[in-house]
NUKEMI-754171 format. One record per residue (C-alpha): residue number from 1; residue in three letters; x, y, z. Coordinates in steps of 0.1 Angstrom, whole numbers, plus 2048, in hexadecimal, padded with zeros to 3 digits. Layout:
N
+-----+-----+-----+-----+-----+
:   i :  aa :  xx :  yy :  zz :
+-----+-----+-----+-----+-----+
: NUM : Ala :   X :   Y :   Z :
...
+-----+-----+-----+-----+-----+
***
This chain:
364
+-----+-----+-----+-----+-----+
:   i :  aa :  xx :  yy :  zz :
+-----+-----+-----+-----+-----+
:   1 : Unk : 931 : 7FC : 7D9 :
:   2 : Unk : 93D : 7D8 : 7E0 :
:   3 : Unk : 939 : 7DE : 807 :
:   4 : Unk : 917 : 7EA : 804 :
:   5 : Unk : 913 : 7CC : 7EA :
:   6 : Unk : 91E : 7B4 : 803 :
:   7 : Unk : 906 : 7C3 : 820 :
:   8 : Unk : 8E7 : 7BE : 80B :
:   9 : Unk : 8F1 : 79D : 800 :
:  10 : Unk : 8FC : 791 : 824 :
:  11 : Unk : 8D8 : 7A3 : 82D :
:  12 : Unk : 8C5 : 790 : 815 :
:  13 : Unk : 8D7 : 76E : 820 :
:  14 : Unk : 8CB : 773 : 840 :
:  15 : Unk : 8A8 : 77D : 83A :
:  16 : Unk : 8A7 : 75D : 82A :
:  17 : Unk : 8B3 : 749 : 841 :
:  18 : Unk : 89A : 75A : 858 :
:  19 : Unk : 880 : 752 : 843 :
:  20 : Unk : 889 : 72D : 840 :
:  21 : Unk : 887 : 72D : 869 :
:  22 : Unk : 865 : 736 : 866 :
:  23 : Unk : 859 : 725 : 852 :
:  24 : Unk : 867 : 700 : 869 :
:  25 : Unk : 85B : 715 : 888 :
:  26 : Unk : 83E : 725 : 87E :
:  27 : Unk : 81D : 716 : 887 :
:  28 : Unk : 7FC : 71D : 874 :
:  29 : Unk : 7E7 : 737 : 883 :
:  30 : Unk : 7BF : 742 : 877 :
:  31 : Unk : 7BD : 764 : 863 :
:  32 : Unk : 7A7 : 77D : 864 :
:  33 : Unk : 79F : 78E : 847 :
:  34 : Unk : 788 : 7A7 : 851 :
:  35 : Unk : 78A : 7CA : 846 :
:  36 : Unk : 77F : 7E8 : 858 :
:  37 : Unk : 757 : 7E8 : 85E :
:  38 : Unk : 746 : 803 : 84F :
:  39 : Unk : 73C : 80E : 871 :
:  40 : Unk : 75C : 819 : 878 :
:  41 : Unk : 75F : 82F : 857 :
:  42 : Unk : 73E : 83E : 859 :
:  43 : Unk : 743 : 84D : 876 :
:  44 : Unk : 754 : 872 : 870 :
:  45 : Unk : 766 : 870 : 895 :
:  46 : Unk : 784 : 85E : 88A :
:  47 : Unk : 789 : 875 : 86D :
:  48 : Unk : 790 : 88D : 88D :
:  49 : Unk : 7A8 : 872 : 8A0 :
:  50 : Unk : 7C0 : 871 : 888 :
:  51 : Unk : 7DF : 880 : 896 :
:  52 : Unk : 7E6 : 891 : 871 :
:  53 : Unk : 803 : 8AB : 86F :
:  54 : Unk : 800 : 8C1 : 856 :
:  55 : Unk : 81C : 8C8 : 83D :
:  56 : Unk : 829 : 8E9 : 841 :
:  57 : Unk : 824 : 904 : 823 :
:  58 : Unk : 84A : 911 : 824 :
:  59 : Unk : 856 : 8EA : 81F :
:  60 : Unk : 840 : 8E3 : 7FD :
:  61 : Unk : 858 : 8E7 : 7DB :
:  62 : Unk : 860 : 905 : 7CE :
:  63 : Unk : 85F : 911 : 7AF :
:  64 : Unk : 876 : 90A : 796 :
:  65 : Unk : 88A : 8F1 : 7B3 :
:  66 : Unk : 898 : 8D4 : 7A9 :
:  67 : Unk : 87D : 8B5 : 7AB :
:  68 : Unk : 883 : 89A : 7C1 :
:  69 : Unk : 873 : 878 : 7B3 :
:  70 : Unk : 86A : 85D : 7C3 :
:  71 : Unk : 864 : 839 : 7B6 :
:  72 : Unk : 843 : 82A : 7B6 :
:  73 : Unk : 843 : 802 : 7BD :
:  74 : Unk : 829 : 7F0 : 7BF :
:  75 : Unk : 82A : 7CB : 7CE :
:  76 : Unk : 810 : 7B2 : 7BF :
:  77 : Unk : 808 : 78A : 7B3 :
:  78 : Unk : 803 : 77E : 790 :
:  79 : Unk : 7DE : 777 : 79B :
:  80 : Unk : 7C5 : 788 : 781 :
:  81 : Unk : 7B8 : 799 : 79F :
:  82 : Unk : 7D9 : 7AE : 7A7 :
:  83 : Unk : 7E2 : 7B0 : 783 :
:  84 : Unk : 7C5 : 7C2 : 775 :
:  85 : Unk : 7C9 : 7DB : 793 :
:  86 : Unk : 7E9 : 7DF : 787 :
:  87 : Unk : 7E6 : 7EA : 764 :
:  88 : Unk : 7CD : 806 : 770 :
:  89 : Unk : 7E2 : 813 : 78B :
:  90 : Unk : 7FF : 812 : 773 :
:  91 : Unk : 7E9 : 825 : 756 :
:  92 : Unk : 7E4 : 83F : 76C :
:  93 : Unk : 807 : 840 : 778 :
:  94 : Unk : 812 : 846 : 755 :
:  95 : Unk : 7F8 : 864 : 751 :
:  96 : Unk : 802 : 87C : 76D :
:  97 : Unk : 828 : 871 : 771 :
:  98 : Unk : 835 : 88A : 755 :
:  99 : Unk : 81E : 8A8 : 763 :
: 100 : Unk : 831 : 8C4 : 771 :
: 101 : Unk : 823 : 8C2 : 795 :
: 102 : Unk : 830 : 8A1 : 792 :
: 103 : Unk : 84D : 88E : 7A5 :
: 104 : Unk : 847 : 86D : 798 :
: 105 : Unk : 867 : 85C : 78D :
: 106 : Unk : 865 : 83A : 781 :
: 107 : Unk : 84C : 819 : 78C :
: 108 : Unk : 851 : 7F7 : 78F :
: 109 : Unk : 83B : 7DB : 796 :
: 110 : Unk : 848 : 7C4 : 7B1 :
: 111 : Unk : 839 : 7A5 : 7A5 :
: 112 : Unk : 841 : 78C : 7C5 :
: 113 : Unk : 834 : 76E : 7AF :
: 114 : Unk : 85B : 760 : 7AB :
: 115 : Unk : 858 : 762 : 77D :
: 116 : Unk : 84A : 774 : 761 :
: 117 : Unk : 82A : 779 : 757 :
: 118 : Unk : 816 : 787 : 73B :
: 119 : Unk : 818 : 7AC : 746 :
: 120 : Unk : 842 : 7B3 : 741 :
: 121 : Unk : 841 : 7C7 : 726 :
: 122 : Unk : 825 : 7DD : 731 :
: 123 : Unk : 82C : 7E4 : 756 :
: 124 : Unk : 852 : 7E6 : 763 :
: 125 : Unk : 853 : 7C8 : 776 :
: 126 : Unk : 870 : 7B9 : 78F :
: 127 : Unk : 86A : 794 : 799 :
: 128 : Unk : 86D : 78E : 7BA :
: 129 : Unk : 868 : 769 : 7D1 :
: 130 : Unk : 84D : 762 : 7E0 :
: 131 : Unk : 851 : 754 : 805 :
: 132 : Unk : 85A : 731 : 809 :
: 133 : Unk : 839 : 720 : 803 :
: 134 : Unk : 81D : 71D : 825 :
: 135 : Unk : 836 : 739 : 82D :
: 136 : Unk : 814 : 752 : 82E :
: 137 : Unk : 7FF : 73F : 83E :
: 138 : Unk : 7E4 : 74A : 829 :
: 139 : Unk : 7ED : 76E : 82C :
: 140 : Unk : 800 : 775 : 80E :
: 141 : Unk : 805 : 79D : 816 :
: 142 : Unk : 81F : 78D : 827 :
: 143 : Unk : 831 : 78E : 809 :
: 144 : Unk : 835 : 7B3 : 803 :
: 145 : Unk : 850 : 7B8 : 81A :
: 146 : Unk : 868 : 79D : 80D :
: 147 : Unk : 864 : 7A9 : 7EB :
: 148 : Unk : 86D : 7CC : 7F6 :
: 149 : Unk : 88C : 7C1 : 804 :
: 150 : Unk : 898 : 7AE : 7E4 :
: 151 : Unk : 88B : 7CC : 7CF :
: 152 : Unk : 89C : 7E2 : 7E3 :
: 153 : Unk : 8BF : 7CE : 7DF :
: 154 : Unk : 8BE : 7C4 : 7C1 :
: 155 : Unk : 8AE : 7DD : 7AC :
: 156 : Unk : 8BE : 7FB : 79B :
: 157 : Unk : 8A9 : 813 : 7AB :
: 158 : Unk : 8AF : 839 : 79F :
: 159 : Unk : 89C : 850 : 7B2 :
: 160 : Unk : 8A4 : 857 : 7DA :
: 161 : Unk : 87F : 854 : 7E3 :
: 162 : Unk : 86D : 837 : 7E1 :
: 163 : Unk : 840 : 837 : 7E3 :
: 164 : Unk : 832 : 818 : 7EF :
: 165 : Unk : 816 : 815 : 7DC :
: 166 : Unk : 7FA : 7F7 : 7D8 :
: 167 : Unk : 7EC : 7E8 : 7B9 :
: 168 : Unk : 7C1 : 7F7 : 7C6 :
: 169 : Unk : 7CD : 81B : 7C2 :
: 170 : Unk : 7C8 : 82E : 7A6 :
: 171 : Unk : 7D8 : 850 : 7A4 :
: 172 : Unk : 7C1 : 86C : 79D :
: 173 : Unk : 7DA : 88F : 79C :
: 174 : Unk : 803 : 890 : 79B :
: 175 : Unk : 811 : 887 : 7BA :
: 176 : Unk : 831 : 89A : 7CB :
: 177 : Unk : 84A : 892 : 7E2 :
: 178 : Unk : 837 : 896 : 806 :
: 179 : Unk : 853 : 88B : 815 :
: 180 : Unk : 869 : 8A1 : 827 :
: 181 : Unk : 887 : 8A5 : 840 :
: 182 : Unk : 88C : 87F : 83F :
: 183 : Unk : 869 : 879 : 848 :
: 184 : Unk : 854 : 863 : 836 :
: 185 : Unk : 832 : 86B : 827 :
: 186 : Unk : 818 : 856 : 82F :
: 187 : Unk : 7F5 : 853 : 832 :
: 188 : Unk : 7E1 : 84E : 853 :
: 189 : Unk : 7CD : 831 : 85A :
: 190 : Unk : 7B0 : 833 : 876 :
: 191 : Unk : 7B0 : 80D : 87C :
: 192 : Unk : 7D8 : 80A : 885 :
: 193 : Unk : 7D6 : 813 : 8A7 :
: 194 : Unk : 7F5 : 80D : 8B8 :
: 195 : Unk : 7EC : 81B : 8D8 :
: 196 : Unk : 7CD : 803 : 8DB :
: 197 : Unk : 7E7 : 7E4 : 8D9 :
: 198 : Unk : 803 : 7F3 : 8ED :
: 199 : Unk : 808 : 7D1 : 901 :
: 200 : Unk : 806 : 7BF : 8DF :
: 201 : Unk : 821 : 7D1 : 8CC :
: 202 : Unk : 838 : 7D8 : 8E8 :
: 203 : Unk : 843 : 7BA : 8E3 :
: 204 : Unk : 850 : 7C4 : 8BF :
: 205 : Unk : 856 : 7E6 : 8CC :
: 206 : Unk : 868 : 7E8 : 8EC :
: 207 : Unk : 85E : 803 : 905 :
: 208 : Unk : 887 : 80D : 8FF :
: 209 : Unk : 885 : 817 : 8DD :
: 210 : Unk : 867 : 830 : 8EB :
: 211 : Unk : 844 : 83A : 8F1 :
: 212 : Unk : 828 : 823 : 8DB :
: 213 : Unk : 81E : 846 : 8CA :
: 214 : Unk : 840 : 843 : 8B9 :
: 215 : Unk : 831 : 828 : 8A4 :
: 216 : Unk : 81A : 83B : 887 :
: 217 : Unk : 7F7 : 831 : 883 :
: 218 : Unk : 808 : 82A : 85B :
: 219 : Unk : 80E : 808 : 846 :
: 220 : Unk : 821 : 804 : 82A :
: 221 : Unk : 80D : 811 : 815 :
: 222 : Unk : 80C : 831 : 805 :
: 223 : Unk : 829 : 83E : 814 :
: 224 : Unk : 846 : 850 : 801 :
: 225 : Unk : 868 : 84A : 814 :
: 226 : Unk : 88E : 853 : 811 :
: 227 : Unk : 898 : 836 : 7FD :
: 228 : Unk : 8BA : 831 : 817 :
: 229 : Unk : 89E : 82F : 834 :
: 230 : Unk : 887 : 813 : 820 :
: 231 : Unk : 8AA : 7FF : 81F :
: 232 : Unk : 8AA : 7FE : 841 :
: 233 : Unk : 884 : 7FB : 84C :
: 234 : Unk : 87D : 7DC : 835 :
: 235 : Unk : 891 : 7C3 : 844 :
: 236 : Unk : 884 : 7C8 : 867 :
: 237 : Unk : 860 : 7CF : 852 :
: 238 : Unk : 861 : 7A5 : 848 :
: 239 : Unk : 873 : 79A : 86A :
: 240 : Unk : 855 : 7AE : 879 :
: 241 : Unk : 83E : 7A2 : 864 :
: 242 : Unk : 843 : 77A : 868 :
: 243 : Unk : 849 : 77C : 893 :
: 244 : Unk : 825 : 78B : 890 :
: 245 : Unk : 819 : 774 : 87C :
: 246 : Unk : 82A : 75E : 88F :
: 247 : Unk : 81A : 76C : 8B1 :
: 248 : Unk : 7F5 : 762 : 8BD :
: 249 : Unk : 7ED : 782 : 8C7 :
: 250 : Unk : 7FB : 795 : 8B2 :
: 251 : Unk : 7EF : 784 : 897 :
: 252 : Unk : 7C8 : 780 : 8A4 :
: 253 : Unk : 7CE : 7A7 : 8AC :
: 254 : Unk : 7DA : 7B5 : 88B :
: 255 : Unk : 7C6 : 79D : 874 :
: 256 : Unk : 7C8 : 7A8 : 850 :
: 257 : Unk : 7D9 : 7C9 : 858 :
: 258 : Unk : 7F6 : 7B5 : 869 :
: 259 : Unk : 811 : 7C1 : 852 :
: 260 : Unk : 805 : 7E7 : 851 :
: 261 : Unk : 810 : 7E1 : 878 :
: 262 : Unk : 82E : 7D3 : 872 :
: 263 : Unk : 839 : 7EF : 85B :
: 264 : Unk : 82F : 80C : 871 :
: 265 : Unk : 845 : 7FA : 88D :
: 266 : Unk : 861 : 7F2 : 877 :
: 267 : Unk : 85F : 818 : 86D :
: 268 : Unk : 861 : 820 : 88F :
: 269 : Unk : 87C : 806 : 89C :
: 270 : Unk : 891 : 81E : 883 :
: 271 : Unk : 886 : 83D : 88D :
: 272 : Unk : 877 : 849 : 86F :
: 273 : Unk : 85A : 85E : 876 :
: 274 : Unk : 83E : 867 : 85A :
: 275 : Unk : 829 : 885 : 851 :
: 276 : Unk : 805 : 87B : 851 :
: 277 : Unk : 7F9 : 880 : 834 :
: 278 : Unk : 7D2 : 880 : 832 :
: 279 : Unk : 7D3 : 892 : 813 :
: 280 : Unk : 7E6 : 871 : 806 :
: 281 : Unk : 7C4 : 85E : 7F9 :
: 282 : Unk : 7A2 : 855 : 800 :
: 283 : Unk : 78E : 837 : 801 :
: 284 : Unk : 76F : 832 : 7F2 :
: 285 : Unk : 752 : 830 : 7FA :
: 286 : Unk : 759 : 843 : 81B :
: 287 : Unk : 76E : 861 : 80C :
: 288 : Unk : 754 : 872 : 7FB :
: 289 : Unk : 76A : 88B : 7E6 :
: 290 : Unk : 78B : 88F : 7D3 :
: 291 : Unk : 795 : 8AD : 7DE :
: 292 : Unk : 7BC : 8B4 : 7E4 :
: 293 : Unk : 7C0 : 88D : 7E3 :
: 294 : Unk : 7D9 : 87B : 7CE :
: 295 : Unk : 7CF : 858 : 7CF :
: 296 : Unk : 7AE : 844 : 7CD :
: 297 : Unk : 7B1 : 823 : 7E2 :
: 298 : Unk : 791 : 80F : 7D6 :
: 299 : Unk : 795 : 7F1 : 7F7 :
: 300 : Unk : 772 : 7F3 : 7FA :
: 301 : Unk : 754 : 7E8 : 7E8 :
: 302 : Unk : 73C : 805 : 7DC :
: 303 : Unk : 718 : 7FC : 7E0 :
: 304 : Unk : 6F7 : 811 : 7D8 :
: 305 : Unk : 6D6 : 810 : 7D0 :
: 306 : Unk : 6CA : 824 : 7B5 :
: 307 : Unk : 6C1 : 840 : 7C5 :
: 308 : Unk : 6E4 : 843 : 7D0 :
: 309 : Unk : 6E3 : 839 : 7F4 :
: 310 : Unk : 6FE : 825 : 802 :
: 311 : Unk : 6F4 : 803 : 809 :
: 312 : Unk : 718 : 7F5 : 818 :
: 313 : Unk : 716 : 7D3 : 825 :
: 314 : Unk : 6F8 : 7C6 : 80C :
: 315 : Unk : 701 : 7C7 : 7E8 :
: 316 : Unk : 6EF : 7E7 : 7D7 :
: 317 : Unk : 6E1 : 7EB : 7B9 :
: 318 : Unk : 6FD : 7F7 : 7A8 :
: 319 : Unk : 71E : 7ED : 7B8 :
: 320 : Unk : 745 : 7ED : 7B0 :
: 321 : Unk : 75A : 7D7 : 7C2 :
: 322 : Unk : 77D : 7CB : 7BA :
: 323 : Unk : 774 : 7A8 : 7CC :
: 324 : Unk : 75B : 7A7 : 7AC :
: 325 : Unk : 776 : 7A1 : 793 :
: 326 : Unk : 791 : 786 : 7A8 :
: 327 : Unk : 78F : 772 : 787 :
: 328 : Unk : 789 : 78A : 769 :
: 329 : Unk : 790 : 7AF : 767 :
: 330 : Unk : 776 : 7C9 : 766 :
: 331 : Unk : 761 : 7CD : 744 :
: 332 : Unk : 768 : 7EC : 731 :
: 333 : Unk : 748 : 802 : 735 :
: 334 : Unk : 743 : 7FA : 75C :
: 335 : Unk : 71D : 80D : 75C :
: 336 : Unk : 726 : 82E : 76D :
: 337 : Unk : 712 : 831 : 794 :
: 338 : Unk : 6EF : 840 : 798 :
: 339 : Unk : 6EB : 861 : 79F :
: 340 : Unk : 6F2 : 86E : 7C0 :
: 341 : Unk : 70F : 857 : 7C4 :
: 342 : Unk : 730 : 86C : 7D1 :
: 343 : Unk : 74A : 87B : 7BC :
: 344 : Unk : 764 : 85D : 7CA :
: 345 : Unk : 753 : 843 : 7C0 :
: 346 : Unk : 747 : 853 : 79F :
: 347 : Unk : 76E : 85F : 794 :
: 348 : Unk : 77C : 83D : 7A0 :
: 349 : Unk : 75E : 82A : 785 :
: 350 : Unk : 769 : 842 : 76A :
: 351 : Unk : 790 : 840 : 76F :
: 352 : Unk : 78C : 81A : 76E :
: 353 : Unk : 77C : 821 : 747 :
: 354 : Unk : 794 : 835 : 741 :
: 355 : Unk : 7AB : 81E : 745 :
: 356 : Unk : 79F : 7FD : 739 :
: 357 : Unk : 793 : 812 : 717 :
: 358 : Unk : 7B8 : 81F : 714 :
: 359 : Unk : 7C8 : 7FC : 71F :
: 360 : Unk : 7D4 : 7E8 : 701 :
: 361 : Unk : 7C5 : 7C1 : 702 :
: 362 : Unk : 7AF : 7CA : 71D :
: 363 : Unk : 7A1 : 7A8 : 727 :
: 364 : Unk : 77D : 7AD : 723 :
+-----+-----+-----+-----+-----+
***
């Protein structure tokens, strides 16, 4: 215990230090906030590209075997925006982690704000620092991996499985293990193409340490991982994280998504492999139906006309977008979609009054 004390306090030293090198060295550089066009979603061919591998029948649970939980953190600010996020995901957290299909040990909230806020006492909360200020450079996902490594060596963390979850998903059935055979679980993005950037993040990922394919088309987020391997992947996750930030290209490349990259290389640099999970989630308004899905990932604004057509890109008729509410939380009551709307969208509306019914001192 003191040796392994020592490491993590010598590690955390140095990621500081680190930091603090940046931030003298580092020079400002644009960022591109764009998310994936809807062009690219509403195409079905990339549902097809995905290289998803299946999880095999003979490894799910048993009956009657012994559970193995995992650890949901969540990293977030004390901006209204992620807070109100928060307290839903958490409410929903609460209802399905006692179910019997269930592995959901305990949750914390990794508030990366550097103090307290109003919200202690109803969402298990570990403060982490933020990064030295101008640090981000605007981008303040950046963030997420330094508070995982402080999190992760400092916090009394019980469970040997740890899901990295964020604070825009709501979960909508109980979630097992989908890890297996110190694999992580995660789920698959279309957009993180490593192959397409090959020249880019070679230099992150030297052609040594293998072929590009090695590097999962993952972020950080949802994945559930071997607690032991997120020790090791988060360090190199910020290091990562900061020279691409750091880097022109890299950073022009990558754009908002820069830190999913970082993580699916990091992953890779320490040979851990994933299970691609596209059972994982979906994401509204694209993913049309629940189905065997565990988690509802509401990135994306919702917009309709009242006929229930999908109108993205021009603000329909009836619309729910989280970018609505970046000063005050949602109303209780949001007015339910049109008819014709799609399951997703309707379930996500009606979870979200669930929850803000339920939530004491809802703000609104």
């Amino acid at each position: 215990m003191g040796c392994e004390g020592l490491f993590y306090t010598l590690l955390i030293t140095l990621s500081a230090a680190i930091i603090t090198y940046n931030v003298i060295i580092s020079a400002n550089a644009p960022l591109s906030q764009q998310f994936p066009g809807p062009k690219d979603f509403s195409s079905t061919r990339y549902m097809s590209m995905d290289p998803v591998i299946k999880m095999p029948a003979d490894k799910s649970r048993k009956y009657g075997a012994e559970k193995r939980l995992f650890h949901t953190a969540v990293t977030a600010s004390d901006s209204v925006y992620n807070t109100w996020q928060c307290r839903i995901m958490y409410y929903w957290f609460k209802k399905f982690q006692k179910d019997p299909n269930s592995e959901m040990g305990g949750f914390t909230r990794i508030l990366h704000s550097g103090k307290p806020d109003n919200y202690m006492d109803e969402i298990p909360t570990f403060i982490a620092d933020p990064l030295p200020a101008g640090m981000d450079q605007g981008y303040i996902v950046l963030n997420r991996p330094w508070a995982f490594v402080q999190w992760l060596q400092k916090a009394d963390i019980k469970e040997d499985y740890v899901l990295m979850a964020e604070p825009d998903h709501i979960i909508v059935k109980p979630i097992p293990n989908l890890s297996r055979d110190g694999l992580g679980a995660a789920f698959p993005f279309f957009y993180i193409e490593p192959k397409k950037y090959e020249s880019t993040l070679r230099k992150f990922f030297p052609e040594e340490k293998g072929p590009i394919t090695n590097i999962d088309p993952i972020g950080n987020s949802p994945v559930i991982i071997n607690k032991a391997s997120l020790k090791k992947i988060a360090p190199t996750w910020m290091n990562v994280s900061l020279a691409m930030k750091k880097d022109p290209e890299a950073d022009k490349a990558f754009g908002w998504v820069l830190e999913m990259y970082a993580y699916a290389v990091a992953s890779a640099l320490h040979g851990v492999p994933n299970i691609l999970y596209k059972d994982f989630m979906i994401q509204p308004p694209w993913d049309l139906e629940i189905g065997k899905k565990y988690i509802i990932h509401y990135t994306y604004g919702c917009d309709y006309d009242m006929q229930g057509k999908l109108t993205y890109g021009k603000f329909g008729e009836w619309r729910f977008d989280k970018r609505s509410f970046d000063q005050t939380p949602p109303p209780k009551n949001l007015v339910l979609p049109p008819p014709g709307v799609p399951e997703s969208v309707v379930t996500l509306v009606k979870m979200v009054n669930e929850a803000t019914a339920n939530i004491p001192n809802w703000e609104a």
